[in-house]
C-alpha positions as CSV (number, residue, x, y, z in Angstrom):
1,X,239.6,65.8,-66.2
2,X,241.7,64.9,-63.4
3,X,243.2,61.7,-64.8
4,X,244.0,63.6,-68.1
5,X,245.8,66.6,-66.3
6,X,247.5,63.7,-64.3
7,X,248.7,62.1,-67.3
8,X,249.6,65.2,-69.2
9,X,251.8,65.7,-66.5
10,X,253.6,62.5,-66.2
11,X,254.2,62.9,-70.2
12,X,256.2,66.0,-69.2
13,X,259.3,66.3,-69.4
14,X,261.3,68.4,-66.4
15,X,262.7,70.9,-68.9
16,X,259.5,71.4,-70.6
17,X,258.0,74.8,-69.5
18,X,254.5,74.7,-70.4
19,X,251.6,71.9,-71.1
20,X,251.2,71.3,-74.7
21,X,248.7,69.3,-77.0
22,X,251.6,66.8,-77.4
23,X,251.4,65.8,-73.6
24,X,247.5,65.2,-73.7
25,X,246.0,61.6,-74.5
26,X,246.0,60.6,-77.8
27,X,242.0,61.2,-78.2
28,X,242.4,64.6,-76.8
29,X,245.9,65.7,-78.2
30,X,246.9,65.9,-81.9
31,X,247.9,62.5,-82.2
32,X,247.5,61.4,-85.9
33,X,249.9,58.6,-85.8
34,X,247.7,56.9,-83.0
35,X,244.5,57.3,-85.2
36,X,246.1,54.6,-87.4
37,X,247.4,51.8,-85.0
38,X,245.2,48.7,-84.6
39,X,243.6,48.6,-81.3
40,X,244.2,45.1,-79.3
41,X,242.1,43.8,-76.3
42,X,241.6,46.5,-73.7
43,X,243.9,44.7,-71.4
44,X,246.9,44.8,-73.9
45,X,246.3,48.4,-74.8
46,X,246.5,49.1,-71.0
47,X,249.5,47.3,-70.6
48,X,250.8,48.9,-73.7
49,X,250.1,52.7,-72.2
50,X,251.4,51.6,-68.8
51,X,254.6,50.6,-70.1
52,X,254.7,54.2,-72.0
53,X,254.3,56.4,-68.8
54,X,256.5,54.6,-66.8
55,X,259.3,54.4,-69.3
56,X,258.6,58.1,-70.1
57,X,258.5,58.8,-66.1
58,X,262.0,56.7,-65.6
59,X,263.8,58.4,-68.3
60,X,263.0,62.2,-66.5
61,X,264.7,61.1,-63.4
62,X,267.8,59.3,-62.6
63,X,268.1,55.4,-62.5
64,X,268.6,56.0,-58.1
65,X,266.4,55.1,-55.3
66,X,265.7,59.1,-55.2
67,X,265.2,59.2,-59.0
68,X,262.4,56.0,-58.6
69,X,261.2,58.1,-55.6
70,X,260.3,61.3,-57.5
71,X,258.9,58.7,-60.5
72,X,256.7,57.3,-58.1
73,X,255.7,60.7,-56.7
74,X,255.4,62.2,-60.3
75,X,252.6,59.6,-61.3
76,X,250.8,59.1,-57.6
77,X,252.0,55.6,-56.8
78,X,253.6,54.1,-53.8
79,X,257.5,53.1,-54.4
80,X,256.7,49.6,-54.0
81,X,253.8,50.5,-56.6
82,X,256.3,51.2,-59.3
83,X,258.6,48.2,-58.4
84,X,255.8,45.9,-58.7
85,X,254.9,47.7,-62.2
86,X,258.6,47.8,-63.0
87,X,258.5,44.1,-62.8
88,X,255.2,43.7,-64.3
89,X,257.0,44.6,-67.7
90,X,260.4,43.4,-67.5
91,X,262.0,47.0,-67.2
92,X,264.8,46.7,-64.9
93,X,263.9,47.7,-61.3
């Protein structure tokens, strides 16, 4: 429960007021889009959800160190954490 409530957060956007279905896991949210995409090798599908939340917790801050800062904070990872990740994929750091 912890890891969902920790995701549904990061999915958040800072102007939203509330936690809504839409910001719960696919499996637990009403996701019917997802319930249609072909599922790949678990490693892929991480990488593939990884890349979601951190482009998702990049785009509620600003592109600063202080912005990557509260990004970090916001999904529980160290800064260097979320350079490494941001390098990981190719998203510029």
């Amino acid at each position: 429960m912890h890891n969902v409530l920790q995701f549904s957060l990061s999915m958040m956007d800072r102007r939203d007021t509330g936690l809504h279905t839409v910001h719960l896991p696919a499996p637990l949210g009403n996701h019917r889009e997802h319930s249609r995409l072909k599922v790949g090798s678990l490693r892929s599908e991480l990488n593939r959800a990884e890349y979601e939340v951190l482009s998702v917790a990049l785009k509620n801050y600003e592109n600063t160190i202080e912005g990557k800062r509260a990004a970090a904070q916001q999904l529980n990872i160290s800064l260097a954490t979320l350079y490494n990740k941001l390098k990981k994929h190719g998203m510029n750091p």
